[in-house]
C-alpha positions as CSV (number, residue, x, y, z in Angstrom):
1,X,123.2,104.3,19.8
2,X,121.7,102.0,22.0
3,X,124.9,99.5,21.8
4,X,127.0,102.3,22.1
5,X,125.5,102.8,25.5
6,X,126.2,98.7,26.1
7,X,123.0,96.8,25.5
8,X,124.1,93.5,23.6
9,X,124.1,93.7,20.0
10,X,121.8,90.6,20.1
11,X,119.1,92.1,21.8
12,X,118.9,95.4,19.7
13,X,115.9,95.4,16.8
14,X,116.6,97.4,13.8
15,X,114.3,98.4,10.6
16,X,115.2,100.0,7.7
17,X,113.0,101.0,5.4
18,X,111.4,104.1,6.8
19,X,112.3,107.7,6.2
20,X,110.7,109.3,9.5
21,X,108.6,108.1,13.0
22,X,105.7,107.4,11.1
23,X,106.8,104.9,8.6
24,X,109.3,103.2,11.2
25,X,106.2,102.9,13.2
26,X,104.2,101.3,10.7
27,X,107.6,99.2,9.4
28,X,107.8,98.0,13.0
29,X,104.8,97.2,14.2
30,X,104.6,94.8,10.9
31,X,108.0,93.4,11.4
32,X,108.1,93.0,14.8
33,X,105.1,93.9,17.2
34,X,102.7,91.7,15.0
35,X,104.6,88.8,14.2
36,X,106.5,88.3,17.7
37,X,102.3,89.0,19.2
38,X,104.0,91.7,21.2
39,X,101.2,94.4,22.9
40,X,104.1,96.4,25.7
41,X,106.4,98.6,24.2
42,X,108.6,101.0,25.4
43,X,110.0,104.0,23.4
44,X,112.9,106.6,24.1
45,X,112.9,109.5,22.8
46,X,114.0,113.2,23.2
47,X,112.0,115.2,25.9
48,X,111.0,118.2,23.4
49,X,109.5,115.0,20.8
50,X,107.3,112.9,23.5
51,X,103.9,114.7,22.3
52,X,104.8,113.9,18.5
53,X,105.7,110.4,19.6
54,X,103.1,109.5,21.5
55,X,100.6,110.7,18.6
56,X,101.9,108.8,16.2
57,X,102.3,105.6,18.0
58,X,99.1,105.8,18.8
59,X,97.7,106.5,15.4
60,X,99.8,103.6,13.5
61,X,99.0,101.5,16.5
62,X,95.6,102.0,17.6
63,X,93.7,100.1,20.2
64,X,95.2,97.1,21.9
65,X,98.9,98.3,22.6
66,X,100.4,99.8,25.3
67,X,103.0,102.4,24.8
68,X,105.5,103.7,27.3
69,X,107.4,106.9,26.6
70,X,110.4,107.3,28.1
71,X,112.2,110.6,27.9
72,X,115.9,111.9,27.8
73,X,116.4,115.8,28.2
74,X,118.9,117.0,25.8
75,X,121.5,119.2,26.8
76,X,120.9,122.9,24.7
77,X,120.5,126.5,25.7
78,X,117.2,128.4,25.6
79,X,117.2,129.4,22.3
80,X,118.4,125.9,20.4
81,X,115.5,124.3,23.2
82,X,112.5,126.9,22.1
83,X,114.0,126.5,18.4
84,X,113.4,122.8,19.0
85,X,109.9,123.3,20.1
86,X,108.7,125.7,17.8
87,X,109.7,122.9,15.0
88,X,107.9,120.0,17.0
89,X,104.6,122.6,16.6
90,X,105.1,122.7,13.3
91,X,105.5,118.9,12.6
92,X,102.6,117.9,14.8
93,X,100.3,120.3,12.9
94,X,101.4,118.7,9.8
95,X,101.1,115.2,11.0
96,X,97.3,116.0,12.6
97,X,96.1,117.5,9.0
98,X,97.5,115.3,7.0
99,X,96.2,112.2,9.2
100,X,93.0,113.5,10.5
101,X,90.6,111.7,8.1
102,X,92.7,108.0,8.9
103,X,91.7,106.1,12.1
104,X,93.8,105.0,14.9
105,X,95.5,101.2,13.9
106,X,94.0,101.5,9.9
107,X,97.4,100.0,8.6
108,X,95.6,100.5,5.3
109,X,95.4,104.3,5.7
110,X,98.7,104.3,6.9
111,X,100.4,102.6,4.3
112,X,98.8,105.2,1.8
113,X,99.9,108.1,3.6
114,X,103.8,106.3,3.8
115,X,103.9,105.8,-0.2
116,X,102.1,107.6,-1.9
117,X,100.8,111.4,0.2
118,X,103.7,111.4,2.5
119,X,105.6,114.8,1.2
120,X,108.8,112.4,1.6
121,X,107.4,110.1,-0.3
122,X,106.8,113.3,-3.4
123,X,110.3,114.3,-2.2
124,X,111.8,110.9,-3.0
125,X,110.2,110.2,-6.6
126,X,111.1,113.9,-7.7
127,X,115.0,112.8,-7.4
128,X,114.6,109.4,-9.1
């Protein structure tokens, strides 16, 4: 998306092994943030996601980043919006339960929850 908008091709950092924001998170922060020493990151994302986002990156993160969350409204009416928010509710609560016994930056914790409590993760082995 990003290159379709015209930033260079050569500046644009992919990863491909996660399934949602949590596990590209983690799958970034070990590609890139750790080995490049990087601590500043900025993030774009949807207007109706920026609580999720921010909850997450700090959670797989922890201490000792800083995130910025930049936000782009989408165009929608009312009722594909409030459809849009009730969802985000829903995802947050699941994210909160499910995470709430794992500490902020425990890459540990993390990588458990990504392969092996994740509902994805159950998902993905059922249609093996």
């Amino acid at each position: 998306y990003a290159i379709t908008l015209g930033v260079p091709k050569k500046i644009v950092l992919t990863e491909s092994n996660a399934m949602d924001t949590i596990s590209s998170v983690y799958y970034v922060k070990k590609k890139f943030l750790e080995q490049k020493k990087w601590k500043d990151i900025a993030v774009i994302t949807s207007d109706f996601n920026v609580a999720r986002c921010e909850y997450i990156f700090h959670k797989v993160l922890g201490k000792g980043y800083t995130v910025k969350i930049l936000s782009t409204k989408l165009k929608m009416n009312g009722m594909q919006r409030n459809n849009l928010l009730v969802r985000e509710r829903t995802i947050m609560q699941f994210y909160t339960t499910l995470l709430k016994n794992v500490r902020d930056g425990d890459d540990k914790g993390i990588k458990m929850f990504i392969t092996s409590s994740h509902p994805w993760t159950q998902i993905r082995r059922v249609l093996r």
